[in-house]
Legacy VTK file of the C-alpha trace (Angstrom):
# vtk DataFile Version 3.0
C-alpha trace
ASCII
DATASET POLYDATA
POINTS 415 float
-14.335 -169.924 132.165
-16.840 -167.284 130.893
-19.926 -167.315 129.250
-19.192 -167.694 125.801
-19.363 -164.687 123.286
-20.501 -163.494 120.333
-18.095 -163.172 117.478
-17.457 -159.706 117.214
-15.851 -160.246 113.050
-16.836 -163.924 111.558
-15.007 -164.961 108.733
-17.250 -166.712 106.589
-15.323 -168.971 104.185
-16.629 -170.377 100.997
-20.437 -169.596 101.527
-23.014 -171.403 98.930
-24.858 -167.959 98.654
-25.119 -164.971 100.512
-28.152 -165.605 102.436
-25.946 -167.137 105.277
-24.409 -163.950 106.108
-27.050 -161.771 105.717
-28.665 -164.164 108.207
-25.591 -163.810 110.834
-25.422 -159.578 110.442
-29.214 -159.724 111.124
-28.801 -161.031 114.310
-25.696 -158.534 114.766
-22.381 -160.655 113.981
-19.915 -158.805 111.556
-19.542 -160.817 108.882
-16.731 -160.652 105.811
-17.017 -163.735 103.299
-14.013 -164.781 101.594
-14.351 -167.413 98.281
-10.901 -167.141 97.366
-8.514 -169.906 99.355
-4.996 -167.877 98.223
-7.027 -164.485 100.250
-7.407 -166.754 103.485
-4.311 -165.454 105.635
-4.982 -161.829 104.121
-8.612 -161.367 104.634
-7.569 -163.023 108.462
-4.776 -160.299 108.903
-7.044 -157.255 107.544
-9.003 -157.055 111.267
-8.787 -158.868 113.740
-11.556 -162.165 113.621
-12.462 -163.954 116.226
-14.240 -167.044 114.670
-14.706 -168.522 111.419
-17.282 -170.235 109.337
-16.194 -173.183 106.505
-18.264 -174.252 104.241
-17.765 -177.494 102.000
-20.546 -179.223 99.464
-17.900 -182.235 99.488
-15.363 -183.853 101.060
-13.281 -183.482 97.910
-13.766 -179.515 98.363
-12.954 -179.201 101.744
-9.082 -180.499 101.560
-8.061 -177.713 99.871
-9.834 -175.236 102.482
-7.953 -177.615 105.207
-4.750 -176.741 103.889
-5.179 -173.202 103.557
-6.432 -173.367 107.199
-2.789 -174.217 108.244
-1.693 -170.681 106.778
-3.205 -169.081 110.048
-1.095 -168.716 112.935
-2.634 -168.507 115.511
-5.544 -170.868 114.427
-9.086 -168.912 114.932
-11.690 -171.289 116.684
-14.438 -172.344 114.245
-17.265 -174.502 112.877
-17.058 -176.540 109.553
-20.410 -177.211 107.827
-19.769 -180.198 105.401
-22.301 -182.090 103.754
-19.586 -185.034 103.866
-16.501 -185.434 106.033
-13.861 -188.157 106.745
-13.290 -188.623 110.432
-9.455 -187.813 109.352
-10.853 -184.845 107.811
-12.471 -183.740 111.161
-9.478 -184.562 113.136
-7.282 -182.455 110.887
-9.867 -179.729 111.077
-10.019 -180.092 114.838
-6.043 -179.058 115.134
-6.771 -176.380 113.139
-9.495 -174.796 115.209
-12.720 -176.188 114.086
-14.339 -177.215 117.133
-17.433 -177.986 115.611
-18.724 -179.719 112.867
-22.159 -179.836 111.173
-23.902 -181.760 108.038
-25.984 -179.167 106.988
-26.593 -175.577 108.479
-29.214 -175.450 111.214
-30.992 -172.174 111.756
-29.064 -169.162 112.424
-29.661 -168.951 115.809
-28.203 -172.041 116.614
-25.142 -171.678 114.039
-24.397 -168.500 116.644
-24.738 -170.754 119.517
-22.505 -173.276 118.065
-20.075 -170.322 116.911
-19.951 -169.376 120.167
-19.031 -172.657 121.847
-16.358 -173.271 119.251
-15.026 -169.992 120.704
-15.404 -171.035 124.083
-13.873 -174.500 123.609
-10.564 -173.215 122.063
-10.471 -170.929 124.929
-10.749 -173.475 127.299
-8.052 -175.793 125.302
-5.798 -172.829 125.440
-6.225 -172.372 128.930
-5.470 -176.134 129.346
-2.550 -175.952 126.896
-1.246 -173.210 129.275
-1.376 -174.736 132.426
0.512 -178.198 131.001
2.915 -176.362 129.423
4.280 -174.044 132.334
3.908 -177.289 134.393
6.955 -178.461 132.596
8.562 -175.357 132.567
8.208 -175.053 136.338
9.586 -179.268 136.685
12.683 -178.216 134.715
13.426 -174.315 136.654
13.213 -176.493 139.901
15.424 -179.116 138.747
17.937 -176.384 137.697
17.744 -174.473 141.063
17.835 -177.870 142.900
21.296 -178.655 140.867
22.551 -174.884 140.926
21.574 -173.949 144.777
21.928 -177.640 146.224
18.400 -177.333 148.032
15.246 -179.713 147.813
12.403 -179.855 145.221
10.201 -177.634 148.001
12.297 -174.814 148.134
12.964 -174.905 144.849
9.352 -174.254 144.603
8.974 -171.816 146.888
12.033 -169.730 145.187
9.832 -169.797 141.920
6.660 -168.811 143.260
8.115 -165.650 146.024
10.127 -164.407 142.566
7.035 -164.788 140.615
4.634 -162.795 143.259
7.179 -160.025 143.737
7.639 -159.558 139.904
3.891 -159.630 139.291
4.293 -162.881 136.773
2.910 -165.584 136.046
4.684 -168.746 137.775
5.291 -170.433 134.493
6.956 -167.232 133.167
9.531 -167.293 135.983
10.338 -170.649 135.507
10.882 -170.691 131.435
13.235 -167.401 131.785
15.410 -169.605 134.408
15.338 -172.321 132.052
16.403 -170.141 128.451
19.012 -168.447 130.545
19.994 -171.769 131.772
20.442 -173.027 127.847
21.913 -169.481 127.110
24.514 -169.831 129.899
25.085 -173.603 128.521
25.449 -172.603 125.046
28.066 -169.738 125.539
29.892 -172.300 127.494
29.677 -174.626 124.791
30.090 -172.539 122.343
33.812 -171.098 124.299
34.653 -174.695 124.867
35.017 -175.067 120.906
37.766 -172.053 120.695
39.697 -174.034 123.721
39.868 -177.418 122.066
40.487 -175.775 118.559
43.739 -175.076 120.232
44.041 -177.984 122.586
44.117 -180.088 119.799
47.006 -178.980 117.746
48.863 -178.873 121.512
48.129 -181.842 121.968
49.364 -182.998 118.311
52.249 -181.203 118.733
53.631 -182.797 122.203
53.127 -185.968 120.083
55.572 -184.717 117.531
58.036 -183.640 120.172
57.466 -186.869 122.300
56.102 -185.256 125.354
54.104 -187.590 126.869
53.064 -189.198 123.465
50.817 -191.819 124.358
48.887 -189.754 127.093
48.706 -186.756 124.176
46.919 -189.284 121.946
44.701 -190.062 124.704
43.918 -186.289 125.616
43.746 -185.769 121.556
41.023 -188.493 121.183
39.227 -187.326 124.353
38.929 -183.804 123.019
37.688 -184.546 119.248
35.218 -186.392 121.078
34.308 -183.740 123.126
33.873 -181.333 120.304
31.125 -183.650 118.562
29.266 -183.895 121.410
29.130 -179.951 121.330
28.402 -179.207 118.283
25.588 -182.409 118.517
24.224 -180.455 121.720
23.865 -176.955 120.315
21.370 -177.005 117.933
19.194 -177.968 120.438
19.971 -175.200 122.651
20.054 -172.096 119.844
17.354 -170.930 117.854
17.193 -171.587 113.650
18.572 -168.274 113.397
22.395 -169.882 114.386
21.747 -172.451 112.260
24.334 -171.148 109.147
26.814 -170.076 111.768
26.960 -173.596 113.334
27.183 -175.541 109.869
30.294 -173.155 109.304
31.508 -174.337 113.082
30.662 -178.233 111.562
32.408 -177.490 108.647
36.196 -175.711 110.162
35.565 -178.778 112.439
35.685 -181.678 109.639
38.654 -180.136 108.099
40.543 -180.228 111.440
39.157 -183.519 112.027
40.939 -184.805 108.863
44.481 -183.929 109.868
44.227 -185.709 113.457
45.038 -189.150 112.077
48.104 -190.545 111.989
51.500 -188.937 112.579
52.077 -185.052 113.206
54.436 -184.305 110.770
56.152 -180.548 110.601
53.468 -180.225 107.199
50.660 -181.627 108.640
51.085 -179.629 112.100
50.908 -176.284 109.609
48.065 -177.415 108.256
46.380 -178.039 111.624
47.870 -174.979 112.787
45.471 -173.050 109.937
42.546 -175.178 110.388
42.482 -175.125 114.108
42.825 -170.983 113.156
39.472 -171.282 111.529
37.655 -172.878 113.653
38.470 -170.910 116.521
37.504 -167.929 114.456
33.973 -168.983 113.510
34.032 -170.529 117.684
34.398 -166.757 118.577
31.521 -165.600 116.083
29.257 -168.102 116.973
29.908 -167.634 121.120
30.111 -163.221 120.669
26.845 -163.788 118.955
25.294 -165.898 121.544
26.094 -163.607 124.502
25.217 -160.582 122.739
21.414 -162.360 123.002
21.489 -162.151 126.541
22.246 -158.911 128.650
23.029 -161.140 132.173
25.930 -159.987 133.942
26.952 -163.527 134.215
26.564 -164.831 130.703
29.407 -162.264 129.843
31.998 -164.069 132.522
30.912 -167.286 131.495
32.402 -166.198 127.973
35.645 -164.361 129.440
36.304 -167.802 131.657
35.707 -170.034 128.716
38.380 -167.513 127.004
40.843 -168.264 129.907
40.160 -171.617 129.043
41.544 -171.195 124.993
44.374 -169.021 126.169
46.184 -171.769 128.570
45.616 -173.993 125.483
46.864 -171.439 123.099
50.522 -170.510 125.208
51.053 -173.994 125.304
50.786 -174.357 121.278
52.570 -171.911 120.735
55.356 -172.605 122.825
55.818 -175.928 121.283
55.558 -175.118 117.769
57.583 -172.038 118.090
60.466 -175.220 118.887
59.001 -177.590 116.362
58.468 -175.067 113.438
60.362 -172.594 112.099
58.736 -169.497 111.035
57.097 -169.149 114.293
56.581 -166.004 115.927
58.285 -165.628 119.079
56.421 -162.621 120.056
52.464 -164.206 119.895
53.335 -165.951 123.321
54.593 -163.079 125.274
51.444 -161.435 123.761
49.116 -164.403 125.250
50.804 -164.334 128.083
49.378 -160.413 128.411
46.216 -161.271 127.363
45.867 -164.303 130.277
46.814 -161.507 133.030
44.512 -159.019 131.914
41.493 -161.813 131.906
42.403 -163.156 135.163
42.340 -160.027 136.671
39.452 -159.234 135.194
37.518 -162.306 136.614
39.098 -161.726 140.187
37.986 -157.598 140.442
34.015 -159.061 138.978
31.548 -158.353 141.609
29.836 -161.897 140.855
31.769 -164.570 143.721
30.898 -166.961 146.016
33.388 -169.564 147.735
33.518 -171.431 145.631
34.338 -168.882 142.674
37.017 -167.096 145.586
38.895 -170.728 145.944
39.413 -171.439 142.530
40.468 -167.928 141.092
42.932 -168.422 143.889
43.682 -172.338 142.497
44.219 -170.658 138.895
46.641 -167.614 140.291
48.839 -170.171 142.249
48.994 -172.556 138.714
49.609 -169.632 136.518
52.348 -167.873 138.699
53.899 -171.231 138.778
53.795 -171.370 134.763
55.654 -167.752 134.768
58.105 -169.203 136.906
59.024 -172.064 135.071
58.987 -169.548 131.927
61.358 -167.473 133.330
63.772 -170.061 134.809
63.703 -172.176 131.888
64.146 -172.289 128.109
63.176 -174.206 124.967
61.809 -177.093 125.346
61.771 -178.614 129.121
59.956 -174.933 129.259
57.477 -176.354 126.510
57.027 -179.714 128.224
56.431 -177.662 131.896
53.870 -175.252 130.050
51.829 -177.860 128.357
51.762 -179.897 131.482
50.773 -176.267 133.801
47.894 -175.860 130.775
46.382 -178.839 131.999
46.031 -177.741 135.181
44.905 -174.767 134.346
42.353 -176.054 132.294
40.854 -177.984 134.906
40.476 -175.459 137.203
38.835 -173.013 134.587
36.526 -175.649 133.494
35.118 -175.494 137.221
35.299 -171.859 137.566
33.188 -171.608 134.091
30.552 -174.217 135.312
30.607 -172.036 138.766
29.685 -168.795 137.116
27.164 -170.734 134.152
25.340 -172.239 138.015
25.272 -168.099 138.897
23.029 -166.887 136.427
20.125 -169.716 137.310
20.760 -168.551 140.764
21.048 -164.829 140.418
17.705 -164.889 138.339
15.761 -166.806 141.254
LINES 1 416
415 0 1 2 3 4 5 6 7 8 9 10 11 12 13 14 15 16 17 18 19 20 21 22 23 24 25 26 27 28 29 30 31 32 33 34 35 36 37 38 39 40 41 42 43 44 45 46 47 48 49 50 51 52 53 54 55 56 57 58 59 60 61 62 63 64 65 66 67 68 69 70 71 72 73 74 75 76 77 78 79 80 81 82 83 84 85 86 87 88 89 90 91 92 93 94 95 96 97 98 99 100 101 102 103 104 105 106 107 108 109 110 111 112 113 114 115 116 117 118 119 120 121 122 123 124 125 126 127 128 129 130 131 132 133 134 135 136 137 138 139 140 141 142 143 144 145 146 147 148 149 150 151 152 153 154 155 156 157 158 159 160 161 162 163 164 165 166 167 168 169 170 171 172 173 174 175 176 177 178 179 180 181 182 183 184 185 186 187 188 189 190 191 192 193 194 195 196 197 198 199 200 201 202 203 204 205 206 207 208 209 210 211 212 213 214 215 216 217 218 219 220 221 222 223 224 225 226 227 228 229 230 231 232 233 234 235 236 237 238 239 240 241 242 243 244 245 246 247 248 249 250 251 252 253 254 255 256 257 258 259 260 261 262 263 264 265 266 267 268 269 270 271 272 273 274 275 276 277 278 279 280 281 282 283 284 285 286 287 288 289 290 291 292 293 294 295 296 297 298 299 300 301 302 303 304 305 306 307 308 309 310 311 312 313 314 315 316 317 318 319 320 321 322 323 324 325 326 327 328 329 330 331 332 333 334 335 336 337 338 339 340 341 342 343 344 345 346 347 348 349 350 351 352 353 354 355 356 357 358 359 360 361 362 363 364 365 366 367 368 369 370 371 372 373 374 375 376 377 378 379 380 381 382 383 384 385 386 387 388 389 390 391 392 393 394 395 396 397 398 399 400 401 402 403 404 405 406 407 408 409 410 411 412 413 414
C-alpha cells in the first residue's frame, strides 16, 4: 500500500467557523465547506473529493449528518470530530467511511495526518474487500467449469488464471463473467422452460379428458405445476430488479392457470386453460427474448431456440388433442407447428456449436420426431393423438438434455 496522500478537494461538513478551513488551505488542501445536509450528495458530485471532514457539537446533531452520509455512493473516507459520540454512532459512521474519529480538533497538522490515514485505511479496506470478494467469484467459476468440463478443482484453476493472463484481466474478473453468463444461460433456460409447461399443462389436462393415460397425466400435470414454481421462485435471484414487473406478470398468467388445474377437465374449463396457458406463454416469450437480448453469446441464443423445441413438442401434442376434444379448433395450427419444429431442428443441427454429446442427441431427437411424422401420416384422430402425446414425451426428454448441453457450452466456450 502507498504512502498515504494528501486530499487533493476536502469536503468540510458542518464547520463551527471558518477558521478550520482557512487552517487546511494554508497548509495547501482544497477545501469547500458545506452547512446545508439536503447539498451533501450535490456539493460531493460538483468535483470530485477525496476525503471529508464532519463536524458535530452533539451527539443529537450528528444523526442527521449520519443519514445524509448514506446519500453518497461510493462512501468518501473521512474523519468525524464530535464532541460526543455513541459507540453505535461510530460504528454507523465507520460503514460510511469515517475512519477516524476525534473529541475535539487537534492542530491542523495533525487533522491532515489523520485525514490522510482515513484515506489510506479505506484504501486498504477496499483492497481487502476486493481480494474476498473475487475469492468467491473464483470458488464458484471453478465449481462451474468443474461441473461443465468434468475436470478437477486444479485445472479448473489453471483454466481461470491462462484466460485471465491472455486477456490482460484481473483473475476475479474472469471468473464473475463465467459465473453471470452461467446465471444468464440458466435464466433463458428457465425462463423457455415456462413457455414449454404453459403448454404441457393443458396437454396434459387434455389426455385426462380423453382418458389417455389419465392417472399418469395427473401425475405429469402435478409434476409440471410444481416445476413452474420452482422457476419462477429461482429467477428473481438470477435477473436483475429491472425484470422484476415482467416476472410479476409471468406470476400472475401463472396463478390464473394454476386455478383451472383442479379437478376435472371439462370441454369449458379446457377453453379456459387453453387462453390462460396462451398468456402465459406470451409473457414466457417476453420475459426469455428479453433475457437473451442481454447477452450477445452465441450460445445463449441456442439455449433459447432448444428451449423453443422444447414448447413446440408440447404444443403439437395440445393441439392435436383438443382439435378431437373441442370443436372450433383449427386444424391448420398443427400442420403449421409441425413447420415450425423442422425449421428449428434444422436449425440446431447446421449450428457450428457441437460436441458428442450435442451430435448424439440431435440425432436421438431426429429419430423420435421422424417417428412422430410417421405415426401422423399413417394414422388419424385420436390413436394419432394418443401416439403424439406419448412421442412429445420423448421428445421432451431428449431436448431437456440437449438444452442443458448447450447452457454447459457457454461456461465452457468463455474459459
Amino acid at each position: 500500500m502507498s504512502e498515504p496522500d494528501l486530499p487533493s478537494h476536502l469536503l468540510l461538513l458542518n464547520p463551527p467557523d471558518e477558521g478550520l478551513a482557512e487552517a487546511l488551505r494554508a497548509l495547501g488542501c482544497g477545501v469547500q465547506i458545506c452547512r446545508e445536509r439536503h447539498a451533501l450528495v450535490q456539493h460531493a458530485q460538483e468535483q470530485p473529493r477525496t476525503a471529508l471532514l464532519l463536524c458535530a457539537a452533539s451527539a443529537a446533531e450528528l444523526d442527521p449528518w449520519l443519514e445524509a452520509l448514506a446519500g453518497l455512493s461510493p462512501p468518501l473516507p473521512g474523519v468525524c470530530i464530535a464532541a460526543a459520540s455513541s459507540a453505535e454512532q461510530q460504528q454507523r459512521g465507520l460503514a460510511l467511511g469515517l475512519q477516524v474519529w476525534l473529541a475535539a480538533p487537534p492542530p491542523p497538522a495533525e487533522l491532515l495526518r489523520q485525514l490522510r490515514w482515513a484515506g489510506w485505511q479505506a484504501r486498504r479496506l477496499e483492497a481487502l474487500q476486493t481480494q474476498l470478494d473475487e475469492r468467491k467469484w473464483t470458488e464458484r467459476a471453478k465449481g462451474l467449469l468443474m461441473a461443465a468440463r468434468e475436470i478437477d478443482e486444479d485445472s479448473a484453476f489453471r483454466l481461470l488464471r491462462e484466460t485471465a493472463m491472455q486477456a490482460h484481466l484481473r483473475l476475479g474478473q474472469v471468473a464473475r463473467s463465467v459465473v453471470q453468463a452461467a446465471q444468464l444461460a440458466e435464466a433463458v433456460n428457465l425462463a423457455g422452460q415456462q413457455r414449454m409447461l404453459s403448454q404441457r399443462l393443458v396437454k396434459l389436462m387434455a389426455q385426462r379428458a380423453a382418458g389417455i393415460e389419465a392417472r399418469r397425466a395427473k401425475a405429469l400435470q402435478d409434476e409440471s405445476a410444481a416445476r413452474v414454481d420452482a422457476n419462477l421462485a429461482r429467477l428473481p435471484a438470477l435477473l436483475g430488479a429491472e425484470h422484476g414487473p415482467a416476472l410479476g406478470g409471468l406470476q400472475q398468467a401463472w396463478q390464473a392457470l394454476r386455478g383451472l388445474l383442479v379437478g376435472k377437465p371439462t370441454a369449458d374449463v379446457l377453453r379456459r386453460a387453453e387462453a390462460a396457458a396462451q398468456t402465459l406463454l406470451q409473457r414466457s416469450e417476453q420475459l426469455t427474448a428479453t433475457v437473451v437480448a442481454a447477452g450477445a453469446q452465441q450460445p445463449l441464443r441456442l439455449v433459447n431456440l432448444c428451449g423453443r423445441q422444447r414448447m413446440l413438442s408440447q404444443r403439437l401434442a395440445k393441439q392435436a388433442l383438443l382439435a378431437d376434444l373441442l370443436n372450433g379448433q383449427d386444424p391448420t395450427l398443427l400442420g403449421a407447428g409441425l413447420s415450425e419444429f423442422e425449421a428449428g431442428l434444422l436449425e440446431l443441427e447446421a449450428a457450428p456449436l457441437s460436441n458428442a454429446e450435442i451430435r448424439a442427441l440431435l440425432a436421438e431427437v431426429r429419430e423420435e420426431w421422424l417417428r412422430l411424422l410417421r405415426s401422423l401420416r399413417e394414422t388419424q384422430g385420436p390413436e394419432a393423438a394418443a401416439g403424439l402425446a406419448r412421442s412429445s414425451e420423448l421428445l421432451l426428454s431428449q431436448l431437456d438434455a440437449l438444452t442443458a448441453q448447450y447452457q454447459q457450452s457457454l461456461q465452457t466456450l468463455l474459459a
